[in-house]
N, C-alpha and C positions, 0 to 999 in steps of 0.2 A: 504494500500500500504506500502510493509517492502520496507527499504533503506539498502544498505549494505554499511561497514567504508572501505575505500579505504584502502589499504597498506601502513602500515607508512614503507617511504621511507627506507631504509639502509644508512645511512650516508656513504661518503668515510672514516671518523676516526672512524666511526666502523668496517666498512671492512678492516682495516690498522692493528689495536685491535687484528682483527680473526685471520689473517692471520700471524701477529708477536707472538700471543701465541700456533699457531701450529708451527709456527714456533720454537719456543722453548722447547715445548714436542718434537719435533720431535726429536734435538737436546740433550735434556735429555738423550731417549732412545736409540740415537746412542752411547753416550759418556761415554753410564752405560754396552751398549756391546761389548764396544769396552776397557774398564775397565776388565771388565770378560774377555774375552778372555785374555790380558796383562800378566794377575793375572796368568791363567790356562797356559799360556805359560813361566813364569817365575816360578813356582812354582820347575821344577825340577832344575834349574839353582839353585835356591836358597838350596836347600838341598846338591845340589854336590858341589858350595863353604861352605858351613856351618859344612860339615862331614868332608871335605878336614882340616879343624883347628880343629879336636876334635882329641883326644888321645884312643886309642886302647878301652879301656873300654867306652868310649861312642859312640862307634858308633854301638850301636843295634840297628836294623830299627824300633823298637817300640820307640827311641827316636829321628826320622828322623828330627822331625819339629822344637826338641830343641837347643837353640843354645847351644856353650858349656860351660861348666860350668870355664874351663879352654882353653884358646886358645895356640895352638900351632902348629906349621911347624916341625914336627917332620915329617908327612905323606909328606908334600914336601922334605923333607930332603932325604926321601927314596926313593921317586918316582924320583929325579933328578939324585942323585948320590949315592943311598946308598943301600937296599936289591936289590930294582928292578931297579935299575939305565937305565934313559930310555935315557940319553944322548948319546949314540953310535947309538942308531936304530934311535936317532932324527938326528943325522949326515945321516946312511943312506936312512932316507928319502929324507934329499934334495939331496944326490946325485942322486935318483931317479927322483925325482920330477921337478928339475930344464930342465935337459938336453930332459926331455919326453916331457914337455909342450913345450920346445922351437922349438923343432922337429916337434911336431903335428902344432905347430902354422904356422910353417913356410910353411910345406907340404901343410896344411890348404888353406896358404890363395895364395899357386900360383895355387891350386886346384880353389879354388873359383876365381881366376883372370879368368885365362881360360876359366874356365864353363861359367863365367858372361860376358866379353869381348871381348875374342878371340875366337869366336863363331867356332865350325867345325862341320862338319856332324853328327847330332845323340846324340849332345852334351848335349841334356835333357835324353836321355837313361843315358847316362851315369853317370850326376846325380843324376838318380833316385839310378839307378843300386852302388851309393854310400852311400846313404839313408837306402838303406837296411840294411847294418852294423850295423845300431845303434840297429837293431830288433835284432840283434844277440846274445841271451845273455851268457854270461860268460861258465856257465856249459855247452854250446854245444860242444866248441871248447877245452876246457883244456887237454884232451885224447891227440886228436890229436896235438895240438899243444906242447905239451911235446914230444912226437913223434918223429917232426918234428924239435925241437932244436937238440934233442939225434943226428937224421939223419945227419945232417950237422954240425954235433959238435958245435954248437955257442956257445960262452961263459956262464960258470954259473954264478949263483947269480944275483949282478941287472943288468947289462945289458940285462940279457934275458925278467925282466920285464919292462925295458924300452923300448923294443923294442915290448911287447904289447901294452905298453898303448900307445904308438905312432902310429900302425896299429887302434886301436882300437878309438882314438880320431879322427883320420882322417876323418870320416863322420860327427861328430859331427861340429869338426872346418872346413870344407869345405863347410856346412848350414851357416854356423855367415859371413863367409867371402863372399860366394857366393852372400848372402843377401844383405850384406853391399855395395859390389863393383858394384852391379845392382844400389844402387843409384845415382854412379856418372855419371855423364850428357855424355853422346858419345861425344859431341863435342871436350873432354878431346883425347880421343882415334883417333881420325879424325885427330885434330893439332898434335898428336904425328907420326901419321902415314904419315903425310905431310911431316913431319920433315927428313922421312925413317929412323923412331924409328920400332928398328925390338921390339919381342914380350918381350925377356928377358930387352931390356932397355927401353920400355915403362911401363912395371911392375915397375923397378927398379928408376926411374926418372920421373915417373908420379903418379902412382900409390901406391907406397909403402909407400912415404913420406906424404899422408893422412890418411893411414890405420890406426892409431893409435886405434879412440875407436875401431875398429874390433880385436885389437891385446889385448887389457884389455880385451873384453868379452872373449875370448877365452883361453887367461892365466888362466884367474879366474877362469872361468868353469873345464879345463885342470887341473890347479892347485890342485883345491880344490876336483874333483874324483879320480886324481891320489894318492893326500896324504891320501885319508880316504879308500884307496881300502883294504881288506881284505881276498879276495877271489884269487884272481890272486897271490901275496906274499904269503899265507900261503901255497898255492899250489906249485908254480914254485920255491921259491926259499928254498933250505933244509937245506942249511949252515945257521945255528944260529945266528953266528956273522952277517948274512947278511941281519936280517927281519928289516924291516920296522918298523915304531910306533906302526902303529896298531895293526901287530903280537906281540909284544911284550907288548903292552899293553891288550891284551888276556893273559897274561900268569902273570899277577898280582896276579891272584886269588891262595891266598893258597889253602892245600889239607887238614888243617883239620881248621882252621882259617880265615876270609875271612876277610884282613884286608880292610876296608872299604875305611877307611880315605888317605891311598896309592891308592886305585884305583880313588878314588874322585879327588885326587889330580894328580895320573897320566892323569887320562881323561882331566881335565883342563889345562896341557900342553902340551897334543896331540895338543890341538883345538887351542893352539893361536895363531899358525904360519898363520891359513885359517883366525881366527879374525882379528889379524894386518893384515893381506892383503885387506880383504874387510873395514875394516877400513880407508885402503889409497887410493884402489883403488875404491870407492864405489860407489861414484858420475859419476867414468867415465865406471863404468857399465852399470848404468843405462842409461844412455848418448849414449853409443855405442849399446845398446839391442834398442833405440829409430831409432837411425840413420839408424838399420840396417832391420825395420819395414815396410818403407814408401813402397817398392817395393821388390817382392822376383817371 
């Protein structure tokens, strides 16, 4: 007659043991890919500060990784005020940029009051029928919409592209605000209409004075495709004096020389105005992209 040895138990401080040292590989292998990635996405950042302070003779791309042997702002010197001087197309962008986002924001969010609020017939068609825009991309419309400035004489230069990117934002920011304004509670809307708050002064004295994170997500967003557009400025607007950053920062590149460390160094003061932005405004991004989740 064979006996067989019972199972020696598991202890619970072995099971404690197990589970804290998967727990640690686990943790290993998130923090080593989350390392790499860091690395793969800081890698180009670090070459366009690092070329931006080297001097004409070192910036051949076979010495991309080296730092410089000499440091110098001679490339900022030229990129701000000196061959390629980008300080005038950096004026023109915020005159673009400012008056466009605050247009879209605004349009935006009595768009999204309405849709979300003040309910009327068919008012999800319509909606939708706003959504569609966003599908719309750029090159379908530029023909005709040059066209259609010519027709009615509108003003050149940037006002004719503030006056796309403000058509053109209108779907996008009329989604953030719609989203958002769907969270506030009806009872909001009920006490105002008790009140005989018509629709413009219950927007204006109920609803406008919470809007806040709906109005950061929307800047931001507004902001930061208005200042990097390319496609719309190089197209609509032809007066020189009139482009933007970005056109102008296209037009660093020499014709027999490509100074490197000017474009490195222009590239990096295209981009600070969208960095100090999401820098200040960063936290009430994510905040108002939360707020504006719960219900849509």
């Amino acid at each position: 007659m064979t006996s067989t040895a019972a199972p020696i138990p598991v202890t619970p401080v072995r099971r404690r043991r197990e589970r804290r040292r998967r727990r640690v590989e686990t943790n290993i292998v998130k923090y080593a890919l989350l390392a790499l990635f860091i690395v793969i996405v800081l890698l180009p950042l670090y070459i366009l500060i690092v070329t931006s302070f080297k001097g004409v003779g070192e910036t051949d791309p076979s010495h991309a990784w080296t730092l410089p042997h000499v440091w110098t702002i001679d490339g900022w010197r030229q990129a701000w005020n000196g061959q390629y001087a980008l300080l005038p197309y950096l004026k023109n962008s915020f005159k673009l940029v400012i008056p466009a986002t605050l247009l879209s924001c605004v349009l935006g969010s009595l768009n999204g009051f309405v849709l979300s609020k003040w309910r009327f017939p068919g008012a999800d068609f319509v909606f939708t029928f706003f959504l569609f825009g966003m599908f719309i991309p750029y090159q379908a419309i530029m023909i005709p919409l040059t066209q259609l400035f010519g027709d009615v004489n509108f003003p050149e230069g940037i006002p004719r592209l503030i006056f796309a990117h403000v058509i053109y934002g209108i779907p996008i920011t009329t989604l953030i605000f719609r989203n958002y304004y769907a969270t506030i509670p009806s009872e909001l809307m009920e006490a105002a209409r008790m009140d005989r708050a018509g629709m413009l002064r219950t927007y204006w004295s109920v609803v406008l004075p919470i809007s806040m994170p709906a109005f950061v997500v929307a800047a931001i967003w507004q902001f930061t495709s208005i200042w990097n557009d390319f496609l719309f400025a190089v197209f609509i607007i032809t007066d020189p004096s009139q482009w933007p950053v970005t056109v102008a920062l296209n037009n660093t590149t020499g014709s027999l020389v490509t100074p490197y460390n000017v474009q490195m160094a222009a590239a990096l003061i295209a981009s600070l105005p969208t960095l100090i932005l999401y820098i200040i405004l960063g936290r009430y991004f994510i905040r108002g992209l939360l707020a504006g989740s719960l219900k849509g």
